[in-house]
GUPA-908904 format. One line per field, with one value per residue (C-alpha): x, z, y. Coordinates in pm, whole numbers, m for minus. Last residue first. Example, Ala and Ser with C-alpha at 12.3 -4.5 7.8 and 13.67 -1.06 7.14 Angstrom:
BEGIN
east <- [1367  1230]
up <- [714  780]
north <- [m106  m450]
//
This chain:
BEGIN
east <- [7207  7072  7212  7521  7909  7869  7939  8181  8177  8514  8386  8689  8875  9161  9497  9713  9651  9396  9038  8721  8369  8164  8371  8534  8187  8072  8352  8474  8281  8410  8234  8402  8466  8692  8704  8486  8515  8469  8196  7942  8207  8084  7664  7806  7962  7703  7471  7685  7641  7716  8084  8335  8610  8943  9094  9332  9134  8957  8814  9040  8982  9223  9512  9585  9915  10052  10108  9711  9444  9192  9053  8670  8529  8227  8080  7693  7782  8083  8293  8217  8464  8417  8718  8851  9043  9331  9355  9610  9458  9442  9102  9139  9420  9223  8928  9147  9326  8982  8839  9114  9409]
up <- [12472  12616  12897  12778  12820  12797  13043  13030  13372  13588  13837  14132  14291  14539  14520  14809  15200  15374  15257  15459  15450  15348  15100  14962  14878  14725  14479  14440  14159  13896  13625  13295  13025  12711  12531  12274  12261  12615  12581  12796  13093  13368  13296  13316  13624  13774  13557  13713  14068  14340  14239  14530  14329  14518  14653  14456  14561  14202  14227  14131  13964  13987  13769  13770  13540  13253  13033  13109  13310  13416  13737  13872  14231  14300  14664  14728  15097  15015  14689  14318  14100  13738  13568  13244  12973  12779  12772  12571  12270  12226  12316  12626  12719  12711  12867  13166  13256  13269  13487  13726  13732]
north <- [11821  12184  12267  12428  12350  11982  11738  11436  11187  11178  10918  10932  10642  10685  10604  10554  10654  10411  10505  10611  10415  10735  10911  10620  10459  10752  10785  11101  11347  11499  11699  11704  11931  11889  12251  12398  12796  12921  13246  13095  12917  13139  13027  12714  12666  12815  12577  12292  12431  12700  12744  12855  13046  12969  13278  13522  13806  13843  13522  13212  12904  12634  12577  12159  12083  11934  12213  12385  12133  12385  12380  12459  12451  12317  12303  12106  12044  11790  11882  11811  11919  12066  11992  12197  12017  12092  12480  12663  12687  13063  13123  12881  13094  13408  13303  13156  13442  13630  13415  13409  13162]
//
């Protein structure tokens, strides 16, 4: 899903929630959550959009009407010590689409 794809369903409704996800070496890529499933961001070459940060993220999302947003982050702990296979934790925390609170 590109930008534009994404405008237009999230004008029409279709959009449950958008994720903001935190990757190593200060990455974010975005996904939408549309019919129970994960739609990530794509440029115009059909590669995953490489966000610089939650403002980036932001400054993209200006003209979304209100949708759930959340910036996700795995758990440090995992991340450094290493899990086995299986679930893994992740802090899903709510963010706004502006700056401003």
């Amino acid at each position: 899903m590109n930008l534009q794809n994404l405008s237009q369903h999230a004008h029409a409704g279709h959009i449950d929630a958008l994720n903001l996800i935190s990757i190593e070496g200060g990455i974010y890529l975005l996904e939408a959550h549309m019919d129970g499933r994960a739609h990530p961001l794509r440029d115009d070459n059909g590669k995953t959009l490489h966000l610089r940060s939650v403002e980036h993220a932001r400054d993209l999302l200006t003209d979304m009407p209100p949708i759930p947003f959340h910036l996700v982050h795995a758990v440090v702990h995992d991340e450094m010590c290493g899990m086995q296979d299986g679930t893994q934790d992740v802090l899903r925390v709510p963010i706004s689409f502006n700056s401003s609170w």
